[in-house]
C-alpha positions in Angstrom: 0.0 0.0 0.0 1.1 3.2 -0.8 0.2 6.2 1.4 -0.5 9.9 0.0 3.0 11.2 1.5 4.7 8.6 -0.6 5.7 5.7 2.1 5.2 2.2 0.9 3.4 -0.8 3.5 3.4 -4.5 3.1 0.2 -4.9 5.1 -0.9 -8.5 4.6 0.3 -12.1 2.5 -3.2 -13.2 3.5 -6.3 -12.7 2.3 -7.9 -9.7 4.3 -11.0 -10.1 6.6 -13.3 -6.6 6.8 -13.5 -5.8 10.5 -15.7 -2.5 10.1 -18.2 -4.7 7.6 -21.7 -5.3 8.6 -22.5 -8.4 11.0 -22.6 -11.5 8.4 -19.9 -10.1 6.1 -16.8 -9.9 8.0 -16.1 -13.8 6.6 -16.2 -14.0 3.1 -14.2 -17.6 2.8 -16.2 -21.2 3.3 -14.5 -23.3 5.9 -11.1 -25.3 4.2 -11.6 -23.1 1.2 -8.2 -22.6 -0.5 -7.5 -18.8 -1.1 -4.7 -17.2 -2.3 -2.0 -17.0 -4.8 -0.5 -20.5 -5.7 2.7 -19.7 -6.8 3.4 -18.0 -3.3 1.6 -21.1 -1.1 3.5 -22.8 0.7 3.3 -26.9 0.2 1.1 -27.8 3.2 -0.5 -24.8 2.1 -1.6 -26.4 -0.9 -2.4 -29.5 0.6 -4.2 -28.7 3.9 -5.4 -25.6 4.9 -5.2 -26.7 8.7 -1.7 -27.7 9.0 -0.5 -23.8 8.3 1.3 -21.7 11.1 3.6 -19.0 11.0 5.9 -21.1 9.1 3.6 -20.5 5.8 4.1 -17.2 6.2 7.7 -17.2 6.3 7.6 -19.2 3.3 5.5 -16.8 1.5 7.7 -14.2 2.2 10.5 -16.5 1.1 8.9 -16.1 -2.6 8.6 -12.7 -2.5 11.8 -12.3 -1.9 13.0 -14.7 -4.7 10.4 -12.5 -6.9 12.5 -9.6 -5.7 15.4 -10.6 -6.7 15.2 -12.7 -9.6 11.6 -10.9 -11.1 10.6 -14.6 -11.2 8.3 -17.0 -8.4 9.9 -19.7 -10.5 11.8 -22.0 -7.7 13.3 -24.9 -10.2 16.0 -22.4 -11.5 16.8 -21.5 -7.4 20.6 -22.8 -7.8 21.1 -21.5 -10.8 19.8 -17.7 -10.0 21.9 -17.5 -6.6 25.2 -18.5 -8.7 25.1 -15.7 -10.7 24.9 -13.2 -7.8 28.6 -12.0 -7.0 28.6 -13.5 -3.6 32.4 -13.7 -3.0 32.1 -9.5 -3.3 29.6 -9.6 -0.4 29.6 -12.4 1.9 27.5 -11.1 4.6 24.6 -10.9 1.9 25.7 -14.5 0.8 24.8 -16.1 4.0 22.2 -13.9 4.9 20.8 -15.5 1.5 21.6 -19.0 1.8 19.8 -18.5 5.3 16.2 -16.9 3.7 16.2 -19.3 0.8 17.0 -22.7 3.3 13.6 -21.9 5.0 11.6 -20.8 2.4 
């Protein structure tokens, strides 16, 4: 979201629930409905809608990330896209890297 004075938000990787809606309308999803974006779900995402935690999220965030830095959601290239990245010029980034893209 981007606000009038310019500053940008990430305010949810979820899809967003109306709080100020009329009674009846704050849920608009049916129980173990799948919503959301596939190529940013994570696997038991995908599967089961129960077994998410926190842990989705981080993957989410994961391919954001990689969509970030490579333009692409595409995770079969993975390897190839972190070799081209100059790592041995900045080896702080390169295991701050390795670290995001090990969970996700």
């Amino acid at each position: 979201m981007v606000l009038n004075n310019g500053h940008c938000y990430l305010l949810d990787f979820s899809i967003g629930v109306s709080l100020n809606a009329d009674p009846g309308l704050t849920r608009t999803t049916i129980v173990g409905e799948h919503l959301g974006s596939i190529n940013y779900m994570s696997p038991e995402q995908s599967r089961d809608m129960t077994s998410m935690d926190a842990r989705s999220d981080i993957y989410s965030l994961g391919i954001v990330l990689l969509e970030l830095l490579t333009g692409s959601t595409d995770k079969s290239n993975l390897s190839v896209v972190l070799g081209k990245f100059p790592v041995n010029k900045m080896p702080r980034f390169a295991m701050v890297a390795s670290r995001i893209f090990q969970r996700a």
